[in-house]
Each structure stands twice: as C-alpha cells, then as structure tokens.
C-alpha positions as CSV (number, residue, x, y, z in Angstrom):
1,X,208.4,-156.9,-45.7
2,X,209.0,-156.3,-49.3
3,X,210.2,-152.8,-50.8
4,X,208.2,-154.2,-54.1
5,X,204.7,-154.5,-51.7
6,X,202.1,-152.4,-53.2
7,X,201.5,-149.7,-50.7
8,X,197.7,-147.8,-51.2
9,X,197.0,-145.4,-48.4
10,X,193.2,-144.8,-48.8
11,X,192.7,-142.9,-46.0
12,X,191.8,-139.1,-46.7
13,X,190.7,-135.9,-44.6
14,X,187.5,-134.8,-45.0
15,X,187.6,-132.1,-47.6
16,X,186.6,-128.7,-46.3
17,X,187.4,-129.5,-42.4
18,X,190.1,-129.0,-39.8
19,X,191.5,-132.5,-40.7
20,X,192.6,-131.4,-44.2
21,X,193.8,-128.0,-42.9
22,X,195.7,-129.6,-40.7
23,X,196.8,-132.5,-42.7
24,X,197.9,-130.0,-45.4
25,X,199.7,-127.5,-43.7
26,X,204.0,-127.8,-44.6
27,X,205.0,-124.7,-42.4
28,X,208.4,-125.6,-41.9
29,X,209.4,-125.8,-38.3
30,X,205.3,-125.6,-37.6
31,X,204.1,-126.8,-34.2
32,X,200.6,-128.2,-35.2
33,X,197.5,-129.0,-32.8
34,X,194.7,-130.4,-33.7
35,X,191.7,-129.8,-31.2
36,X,188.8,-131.9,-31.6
37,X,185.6,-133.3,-30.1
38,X,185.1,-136.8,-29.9
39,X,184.6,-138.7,-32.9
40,X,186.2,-136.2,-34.7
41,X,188.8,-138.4,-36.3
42,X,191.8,-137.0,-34.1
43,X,193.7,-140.7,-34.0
44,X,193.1,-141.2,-37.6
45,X,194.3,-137.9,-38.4
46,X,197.0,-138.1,-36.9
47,X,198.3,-141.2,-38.2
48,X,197.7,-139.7,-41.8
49,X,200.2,-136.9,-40.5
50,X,202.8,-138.9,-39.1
51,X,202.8,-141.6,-42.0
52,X,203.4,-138.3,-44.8
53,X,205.8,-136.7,-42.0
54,X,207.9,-140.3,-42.0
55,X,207.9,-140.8,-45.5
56,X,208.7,-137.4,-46.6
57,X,211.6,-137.5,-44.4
58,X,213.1,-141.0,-44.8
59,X,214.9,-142.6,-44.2
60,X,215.1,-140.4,-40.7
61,X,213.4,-141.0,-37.9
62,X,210.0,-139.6,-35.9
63,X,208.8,-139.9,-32.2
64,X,205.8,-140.3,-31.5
65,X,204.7,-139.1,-27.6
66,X,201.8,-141.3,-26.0
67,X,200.4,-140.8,-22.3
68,X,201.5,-144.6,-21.9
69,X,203.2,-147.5,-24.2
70,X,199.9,-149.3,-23.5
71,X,198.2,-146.5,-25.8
72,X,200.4,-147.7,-28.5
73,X,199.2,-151.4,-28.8
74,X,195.5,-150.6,-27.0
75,X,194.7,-147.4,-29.7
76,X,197.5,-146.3,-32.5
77,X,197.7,-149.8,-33.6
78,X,194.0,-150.9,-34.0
79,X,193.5,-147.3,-36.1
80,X,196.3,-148.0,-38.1
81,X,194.9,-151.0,-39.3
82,X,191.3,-150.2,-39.3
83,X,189.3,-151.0,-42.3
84,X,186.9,-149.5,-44.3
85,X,183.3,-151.1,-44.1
86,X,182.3,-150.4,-47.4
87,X,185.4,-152.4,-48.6
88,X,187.4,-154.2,-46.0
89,X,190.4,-152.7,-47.2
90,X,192.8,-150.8,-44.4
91,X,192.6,-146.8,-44.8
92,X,196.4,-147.1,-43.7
93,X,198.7,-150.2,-43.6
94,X,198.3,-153.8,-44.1
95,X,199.4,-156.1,-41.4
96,X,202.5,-157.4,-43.8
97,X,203.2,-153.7,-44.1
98,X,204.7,-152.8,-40.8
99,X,206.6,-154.3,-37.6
100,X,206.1,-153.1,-34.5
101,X,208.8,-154.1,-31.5
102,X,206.6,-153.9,-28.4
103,X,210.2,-154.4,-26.8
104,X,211.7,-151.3,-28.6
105,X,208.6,-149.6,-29.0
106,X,209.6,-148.9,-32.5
107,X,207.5,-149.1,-35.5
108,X,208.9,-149.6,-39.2
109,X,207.4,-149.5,-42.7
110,X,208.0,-149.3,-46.1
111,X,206.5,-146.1,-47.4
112,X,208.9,-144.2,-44.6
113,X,211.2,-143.8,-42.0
114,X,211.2,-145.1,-38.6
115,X,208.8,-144.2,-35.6
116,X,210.2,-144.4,-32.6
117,X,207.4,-144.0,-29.9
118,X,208.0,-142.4,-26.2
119,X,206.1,-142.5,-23.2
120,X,204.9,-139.2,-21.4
121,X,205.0,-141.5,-17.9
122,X,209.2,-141.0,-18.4
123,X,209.2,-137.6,-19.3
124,X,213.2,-137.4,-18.6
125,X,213.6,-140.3,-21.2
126,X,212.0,-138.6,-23.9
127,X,214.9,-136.2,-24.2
128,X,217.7,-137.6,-26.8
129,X,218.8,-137.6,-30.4
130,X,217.9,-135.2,-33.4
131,X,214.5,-136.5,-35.3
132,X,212.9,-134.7,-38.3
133,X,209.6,-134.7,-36.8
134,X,207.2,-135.5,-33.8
135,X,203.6,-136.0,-33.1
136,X,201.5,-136.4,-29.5
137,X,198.8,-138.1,-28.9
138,X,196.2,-136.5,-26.3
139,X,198.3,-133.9,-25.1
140,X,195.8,-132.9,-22.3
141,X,196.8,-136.5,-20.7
142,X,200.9,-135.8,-20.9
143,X,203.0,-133.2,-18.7
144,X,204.1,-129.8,-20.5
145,X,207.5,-131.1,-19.3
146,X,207.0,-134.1,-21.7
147,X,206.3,-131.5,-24.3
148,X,209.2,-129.6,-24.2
149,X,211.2,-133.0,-24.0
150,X,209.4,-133.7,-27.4
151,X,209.6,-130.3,-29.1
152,X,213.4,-130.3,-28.2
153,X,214.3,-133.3,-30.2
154,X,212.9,-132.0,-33.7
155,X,216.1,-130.2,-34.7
156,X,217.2,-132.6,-37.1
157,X,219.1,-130.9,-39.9
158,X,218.9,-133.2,-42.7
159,X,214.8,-133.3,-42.4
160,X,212.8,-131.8,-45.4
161,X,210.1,-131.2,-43.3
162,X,210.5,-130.4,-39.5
163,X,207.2,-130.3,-37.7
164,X,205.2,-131.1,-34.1
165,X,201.8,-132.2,-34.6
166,X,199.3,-133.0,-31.6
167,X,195.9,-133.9,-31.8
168,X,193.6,-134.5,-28.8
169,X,190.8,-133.1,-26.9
170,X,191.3,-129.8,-25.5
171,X,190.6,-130.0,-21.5
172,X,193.0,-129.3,-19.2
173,X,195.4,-128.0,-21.7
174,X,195.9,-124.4,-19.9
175,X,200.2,-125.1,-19.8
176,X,199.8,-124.6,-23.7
177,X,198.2,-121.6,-23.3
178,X,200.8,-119.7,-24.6
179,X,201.7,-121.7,-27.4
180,X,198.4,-122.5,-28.9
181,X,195.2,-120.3,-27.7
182,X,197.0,-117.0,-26.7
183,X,196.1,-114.2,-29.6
184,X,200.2,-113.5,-28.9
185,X,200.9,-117.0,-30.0
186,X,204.0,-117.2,-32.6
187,X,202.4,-117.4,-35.9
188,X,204.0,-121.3,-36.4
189,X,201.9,-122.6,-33.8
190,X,198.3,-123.2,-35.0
191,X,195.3,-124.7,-33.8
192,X,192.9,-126.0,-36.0
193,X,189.3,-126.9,-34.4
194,X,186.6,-129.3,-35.4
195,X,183.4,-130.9,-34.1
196,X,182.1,-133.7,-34.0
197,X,179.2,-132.3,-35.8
198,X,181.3,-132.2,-38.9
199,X,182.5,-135.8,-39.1
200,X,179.7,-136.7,-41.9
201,X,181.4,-140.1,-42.2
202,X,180.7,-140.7,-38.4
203,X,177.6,-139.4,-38.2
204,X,176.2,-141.3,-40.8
205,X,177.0,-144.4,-39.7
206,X,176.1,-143.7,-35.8
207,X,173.2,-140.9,-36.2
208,X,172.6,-141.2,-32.6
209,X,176.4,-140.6,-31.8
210,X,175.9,-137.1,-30.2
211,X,172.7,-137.2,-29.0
212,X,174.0,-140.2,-26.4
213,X,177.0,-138.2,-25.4
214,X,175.1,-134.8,-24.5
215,X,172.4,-137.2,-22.1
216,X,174.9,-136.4,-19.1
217,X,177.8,-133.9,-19.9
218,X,177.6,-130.8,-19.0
219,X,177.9,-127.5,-20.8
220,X,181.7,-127.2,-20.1
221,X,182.0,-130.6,-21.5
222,X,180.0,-130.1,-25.0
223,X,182.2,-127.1,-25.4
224,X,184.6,-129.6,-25.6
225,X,184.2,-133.4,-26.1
226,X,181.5,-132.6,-28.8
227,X,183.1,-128.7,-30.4
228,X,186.4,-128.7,-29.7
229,X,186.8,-125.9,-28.0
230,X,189.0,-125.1,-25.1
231,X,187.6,-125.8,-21.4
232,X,188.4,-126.3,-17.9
233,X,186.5,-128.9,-16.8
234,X,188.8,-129.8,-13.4
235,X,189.5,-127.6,-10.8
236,X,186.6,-125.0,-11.7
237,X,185.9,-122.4,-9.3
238,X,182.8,-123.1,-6.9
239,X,181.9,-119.7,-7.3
240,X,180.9,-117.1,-10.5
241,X,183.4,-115.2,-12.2
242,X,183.4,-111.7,-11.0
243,X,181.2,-108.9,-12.7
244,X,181.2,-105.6,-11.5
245,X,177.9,-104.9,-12.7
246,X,176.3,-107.3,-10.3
247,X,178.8,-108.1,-7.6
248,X,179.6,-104.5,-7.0
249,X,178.1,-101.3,-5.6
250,X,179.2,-97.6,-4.0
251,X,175.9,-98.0,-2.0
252,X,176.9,-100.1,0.8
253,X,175.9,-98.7,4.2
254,X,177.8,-97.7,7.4
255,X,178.8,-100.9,9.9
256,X,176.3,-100.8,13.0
257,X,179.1,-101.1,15.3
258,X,176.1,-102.1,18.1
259,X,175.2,-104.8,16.5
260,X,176.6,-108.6,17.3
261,X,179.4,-109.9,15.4
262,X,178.5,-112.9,13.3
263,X,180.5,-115.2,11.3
C-alpha cells in the first residue's frame, strides 16, 4: 500500500440518531455500547468508530474482540468493503487499502494504526499488552470474562484517545448490568439505543424489512431485535412476575384438617 493512496471515507452516521451520538462522543477513558435492533447499522457503526479510534491514535495499536475469528472474515470484512449502490464506491476502505493476516489476525491500513483482533472463544488469550483502544462486536455472544480481558488492555499511556466501544444486540447481556443499564452506572459508561425503525437508509431500500421480522418474534424479541431495548429472551421464568395486588390476599381460610391430603 501507498502512504500517497487517496484515502475517502464516505461512510457517515445518520444525523440525529444513536449512531452519531455514539460515533461522536470523545469521553476520554469512555466505555461505549451501542444497543441496536437489527438493521440498525451496528457493524457499520462500529467500523466508523474503530477506523477514527485507530487513526487518531496511530501509530498505536487497537483490539478488536469478536465471538469467533471466523466473524472477522465471514462479517467485519464484507462491511468494511461494502459499497454504496448509488455509486459503487466503498463507504470505508478499498481493497488496495488494507491487509488482513488471517494467520495473525491482524489488520493494517493507511489512515491508522494497527488492529489487532481477539477471539472471545480464548478469553485467557485476550489478556496482554497496553493498546489505546478497543471495540467488541456482539457482546451478548462473548463471556463478561472476555470483557474484562478486553477492558484491561486499554491503558495505554501514549493514546490521545482511550476508549471501549461495543455495539450489538442487547439479549442476554444481564453480566453488563452494572456497567451499562444500572441508573448507578459510572457516568463514562453510556448506552446509546436505536431501532430499526430509524435506519431511513434501510428502510427505504427494504420497506418490507420489519414487517418480515415481526411475522414470528415474539414481544420479548421486538423489544429487542427491532428497538433495541434490553430483554431476556433465554431462561425466562415459566411463570408471571409476582404482583401483590393479584397474587396476594389476607382472606385465605382456615386448613380443613378432615379433609384428604392432595398433591
């Protein structure tokens, strides 16, 4: 690759949504999640982070935390070179702009610094030398030891900007209570929320998108593959929460110790 290469990034967050309040926030030392429904440009979103994360602190390096290396070549790869359809022109990089090393799992470019990407399978391998930054990819499929792992590296003191960004759906993501949904939270972890509803790009060129996913999910499941808000949808209780106004009453009558014992 050239240094002299032209480099055009024409990829931008919709104006007015959780993708440019995300993309946007500089909170130094911020631990960033993005919670969206699907279709809500999460991937894409997060590359435009960690490509302005990377070349604002180059020449250091970022990790990048996936649930598996396949993720890397199966989905970061095929958004980072995704065109436009209006123009053919990549939002991101061109294919003469970047290597990847499937062997090192190690991506370089020349607008920025090194991303070295880690696999939330080896969550003990994760752990190692000070980077200026790190993002995750679908948090909800990686282990909240893997997080910690990844948080722990981003102590790098030469960075300009020292962040954690994750973007992902938001089921099964109850281990980052405490971090990210929790009214306690520390104030430099956010969560910014969008739906799918508000991906206008999307929408107009799939009107039908949401209508096919709501056919079979259920409520639990729009909350969150279509709003981005934060669900269980495994290991729900078979039974309704507890209310006192209709579960309980003082009014309950003496046992009839006569009668048969039936269980």
């Amino acid at each position: 690759m050239s240094a002299t290469d032209q480099l055009v990034i024409r990829w931008a967050p919709i104006p007015g949504t959780a993708q440019e309040q995300f993309f946007d926030d500089d909170t130094p030392d911020a631990a960033l999640l993005f919670a969206g429904g699907w279709g809500s440009g999460k991937t894409m979103t997060l590359w435009g982070k960690a490509l302005k994360l990377s070349a604002i602190n180059a020449p250091l390096p970022i990790i990048y935390c996936v649930p598996q290396y396949d993720h890397v070549e199966h989905t970061l790869l095929p958004k980072l070179e995704e065109c436009d359809p209006q123009t053919g022109e990549p939002w991101f990089l061109r294919s003469d702009q970047f290597t990847y090393s499937p062997g090192k799992h190690e991506l370089h470019w020349i607008g920025g610094g090194p991303i070295w990407f880690k696999s939330a399978e080896h969550a003990e391998a994760i752990a190692g030398p000070n980077v200026a930054a790190a993002l995750v990819d679908e948090p909800a499929l990686i282990s909240s030891r893997a997080w910690r792992n990844t948080v722990a590296r981003v102590r790098h003191a030469g960075a300009r900007l020292r962040q954690t960004c994750a973007a992902g759906t938001t089921d099964d993501l109850s281990w980052m209570d405490d971090f990210f949904f929790s009214a306690d939270r520390p104030d430099r972890y956010r969560r910014y929320e969008m739906a799918t509803t508000q991906n206008t790009e999307l929408l107009a060129a799939d009107p039908g998108y949401i209508e096919r996913i709501m056919e079979n999910a259920t409520e639990a499941e729009i909350q969150t593959f279509i709003f981005g808000k934060g669900a269980w949808l495994d290991g729900q209780p078979a039974y309704p929460t507890f209310d006192e106004r209709l579960h309980w009453t003082p009014a309950v009558p003496a046992p009839d110790r006569r009668a048969p014992l039936v269980l």
